[in-house]
Short mmCIF file of the C-alpha atoms (twelve columns), coordinates in Angstrom:
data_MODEL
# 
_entry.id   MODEL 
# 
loop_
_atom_site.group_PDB 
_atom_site.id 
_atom_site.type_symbol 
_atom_site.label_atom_id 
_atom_site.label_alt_id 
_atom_site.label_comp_id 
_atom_site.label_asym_id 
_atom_site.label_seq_id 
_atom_site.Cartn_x 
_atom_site.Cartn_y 
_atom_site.Cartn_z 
_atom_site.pdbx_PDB_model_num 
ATOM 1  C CA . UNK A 1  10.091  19.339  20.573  1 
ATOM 2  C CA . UNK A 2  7.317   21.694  20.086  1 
ATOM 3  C CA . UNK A 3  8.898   22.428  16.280  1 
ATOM 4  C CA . UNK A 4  8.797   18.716  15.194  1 
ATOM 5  C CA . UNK A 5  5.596   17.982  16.895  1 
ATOM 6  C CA . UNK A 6  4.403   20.159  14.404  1 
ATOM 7  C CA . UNK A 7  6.573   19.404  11.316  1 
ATOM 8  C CA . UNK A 8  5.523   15.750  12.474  1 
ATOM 9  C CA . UNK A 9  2.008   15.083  11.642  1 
ATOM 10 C CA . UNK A 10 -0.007  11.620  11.364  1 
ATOM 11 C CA . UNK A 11 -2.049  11.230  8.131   1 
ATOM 12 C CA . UNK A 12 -5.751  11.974  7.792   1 
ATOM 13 C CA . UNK A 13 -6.507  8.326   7.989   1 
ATOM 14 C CA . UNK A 14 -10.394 8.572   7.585   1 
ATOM 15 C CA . UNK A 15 -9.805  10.497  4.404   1 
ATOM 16 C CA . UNK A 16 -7.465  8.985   2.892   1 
ATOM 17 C CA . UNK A 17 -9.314  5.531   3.135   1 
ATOM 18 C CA . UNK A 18 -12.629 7.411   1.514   1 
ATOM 19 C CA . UNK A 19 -10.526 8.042   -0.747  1 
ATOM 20 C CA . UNK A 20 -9.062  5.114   -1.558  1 
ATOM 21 C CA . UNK A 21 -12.091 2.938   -1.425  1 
ATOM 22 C CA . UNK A 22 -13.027 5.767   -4.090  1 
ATOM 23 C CA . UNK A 23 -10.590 4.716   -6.654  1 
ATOM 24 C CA . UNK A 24 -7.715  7.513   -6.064  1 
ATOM 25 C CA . UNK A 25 -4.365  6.267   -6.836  1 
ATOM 26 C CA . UNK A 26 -2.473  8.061   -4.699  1 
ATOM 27 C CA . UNK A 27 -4.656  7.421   -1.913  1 
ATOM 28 C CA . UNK A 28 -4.861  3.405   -2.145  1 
ATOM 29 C CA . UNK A 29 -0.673  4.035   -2.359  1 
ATOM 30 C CA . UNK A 30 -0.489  6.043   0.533   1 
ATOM 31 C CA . UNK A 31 -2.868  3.264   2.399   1 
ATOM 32 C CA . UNK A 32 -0.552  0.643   1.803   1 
ATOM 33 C CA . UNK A 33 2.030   2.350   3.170   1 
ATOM 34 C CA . UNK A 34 0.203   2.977   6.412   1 
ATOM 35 C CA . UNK A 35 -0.523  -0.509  6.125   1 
ATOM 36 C CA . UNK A 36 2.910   -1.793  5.502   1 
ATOM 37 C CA . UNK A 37 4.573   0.793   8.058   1 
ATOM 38 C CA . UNK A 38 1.585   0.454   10.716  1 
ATOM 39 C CA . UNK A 39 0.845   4.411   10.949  1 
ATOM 40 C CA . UNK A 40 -1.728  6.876   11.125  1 
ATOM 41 C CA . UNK A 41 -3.479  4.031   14.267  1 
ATOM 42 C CA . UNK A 42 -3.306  1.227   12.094  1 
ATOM 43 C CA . UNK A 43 -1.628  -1.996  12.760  1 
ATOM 44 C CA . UNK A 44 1.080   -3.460  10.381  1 
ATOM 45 C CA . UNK A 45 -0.952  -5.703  8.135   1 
ATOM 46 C CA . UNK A 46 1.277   -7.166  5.153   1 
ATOM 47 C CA . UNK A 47 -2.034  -8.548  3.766   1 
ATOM 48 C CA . UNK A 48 -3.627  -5.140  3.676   1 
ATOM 49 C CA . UNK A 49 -0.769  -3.312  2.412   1 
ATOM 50 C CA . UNK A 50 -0.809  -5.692  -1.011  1 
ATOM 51 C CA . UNK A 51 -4.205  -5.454  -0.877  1 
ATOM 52 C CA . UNK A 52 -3.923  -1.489  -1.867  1 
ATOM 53 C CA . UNK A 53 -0.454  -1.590  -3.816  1 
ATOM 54 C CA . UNK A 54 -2.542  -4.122  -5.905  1 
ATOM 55 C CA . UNK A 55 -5.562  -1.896  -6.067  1 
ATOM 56 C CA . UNK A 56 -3.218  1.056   -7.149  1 
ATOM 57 C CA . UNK A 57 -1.391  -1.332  -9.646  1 
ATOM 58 C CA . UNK A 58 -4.907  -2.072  -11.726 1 
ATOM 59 C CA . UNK A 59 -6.208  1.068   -11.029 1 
ATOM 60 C CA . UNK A 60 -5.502  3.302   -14.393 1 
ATOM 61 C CA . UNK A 61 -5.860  6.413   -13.190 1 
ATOM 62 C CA . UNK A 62 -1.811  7.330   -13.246 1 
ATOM 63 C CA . UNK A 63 0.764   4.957   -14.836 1 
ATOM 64 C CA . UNK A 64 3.464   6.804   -12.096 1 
ATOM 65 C CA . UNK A 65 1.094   5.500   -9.331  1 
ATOM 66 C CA . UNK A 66 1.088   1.848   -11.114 1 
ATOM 67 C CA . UNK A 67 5.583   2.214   -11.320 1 
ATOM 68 C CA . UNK A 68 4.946   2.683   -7.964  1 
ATOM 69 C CA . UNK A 69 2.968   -0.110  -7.259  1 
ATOM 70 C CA . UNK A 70 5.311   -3.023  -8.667  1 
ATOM 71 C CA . UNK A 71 8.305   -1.206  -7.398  1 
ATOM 72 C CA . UNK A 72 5.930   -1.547  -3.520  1 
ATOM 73 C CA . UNK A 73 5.193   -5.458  -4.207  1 
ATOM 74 C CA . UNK A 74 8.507   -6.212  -5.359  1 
ATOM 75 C CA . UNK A 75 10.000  -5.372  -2.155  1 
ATOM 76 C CA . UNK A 76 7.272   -6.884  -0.413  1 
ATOM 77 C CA . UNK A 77 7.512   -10.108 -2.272  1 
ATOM 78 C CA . UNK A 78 11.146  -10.468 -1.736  1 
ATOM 79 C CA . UNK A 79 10.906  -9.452  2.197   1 
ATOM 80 C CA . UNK A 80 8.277   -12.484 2.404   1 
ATOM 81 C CA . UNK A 81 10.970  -15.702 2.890   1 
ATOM 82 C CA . UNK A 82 8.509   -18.263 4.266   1 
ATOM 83 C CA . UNK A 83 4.942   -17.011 2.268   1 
ATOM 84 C CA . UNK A 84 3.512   -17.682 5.224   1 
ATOM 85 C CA . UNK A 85 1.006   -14.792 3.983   1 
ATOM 86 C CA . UNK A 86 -1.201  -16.406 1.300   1 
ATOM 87 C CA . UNK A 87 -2.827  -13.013 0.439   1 
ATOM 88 C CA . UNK A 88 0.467   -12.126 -0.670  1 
ATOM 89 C CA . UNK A 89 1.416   -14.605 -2.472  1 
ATOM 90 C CA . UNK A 90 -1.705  -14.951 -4.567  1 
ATOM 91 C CA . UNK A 91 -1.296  -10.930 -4.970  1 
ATOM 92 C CA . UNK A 92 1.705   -11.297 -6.029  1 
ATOM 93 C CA . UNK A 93 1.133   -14.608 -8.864  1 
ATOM 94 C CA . UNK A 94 -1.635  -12.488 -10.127 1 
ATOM 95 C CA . UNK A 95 0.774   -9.770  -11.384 1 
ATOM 96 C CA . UNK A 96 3.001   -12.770 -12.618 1 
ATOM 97 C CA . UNK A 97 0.141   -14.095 -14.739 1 
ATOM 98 C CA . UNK A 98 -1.325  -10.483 -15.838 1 
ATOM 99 C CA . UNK A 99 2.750   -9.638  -17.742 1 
# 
């Protein structure tokens, strides 16, 4: 137990949402993720999580980030059956109309 506890670490939360309210690819990613997952003492928040793939999908920083992105709101948009999640939705239309 004690070996996992310390393979097992949550995320730096605090820093990595400096970070990705600065702009850092990777970081608005990794938010999502927390978001989508609900780690590192955040709730599960669908709406937050395509808020950040979004940002990370306009941000220019690292086309591998932006792959990463669509590939992230794909899945989402597919997992959504009912769009009962209008932030979603409208995240997801303004990729549509962007291609």
């Amino acid at each position: 137990k004690e070996i996992l506890s310390t393979l097992i670490r949550e995320p730096d939360t605090k820093l990595i949402i400096k970070k990705a309210k600065q702009g850092n690819s990777a970081a608005q990613l990794n938010l999502g993720d927390l978001y989508y997952h609900g780690g590192g003492g955040l709730r599960r928040d669908i709406s937050k999580a395509m808020k950040w793939y979004d940002r990370a999908l306009f941000n220019k920083a690292d086309v591998g980030h932006q792959k990463e992105a669509v590939d992230r709101l794909c899945v989402l948009f597919h997992g959504v059956r009912k769009y009962k999640d209008m932030v979603a939705k409208k995240a997801v239309q303004r990729h549509a109309e962007r291609k």
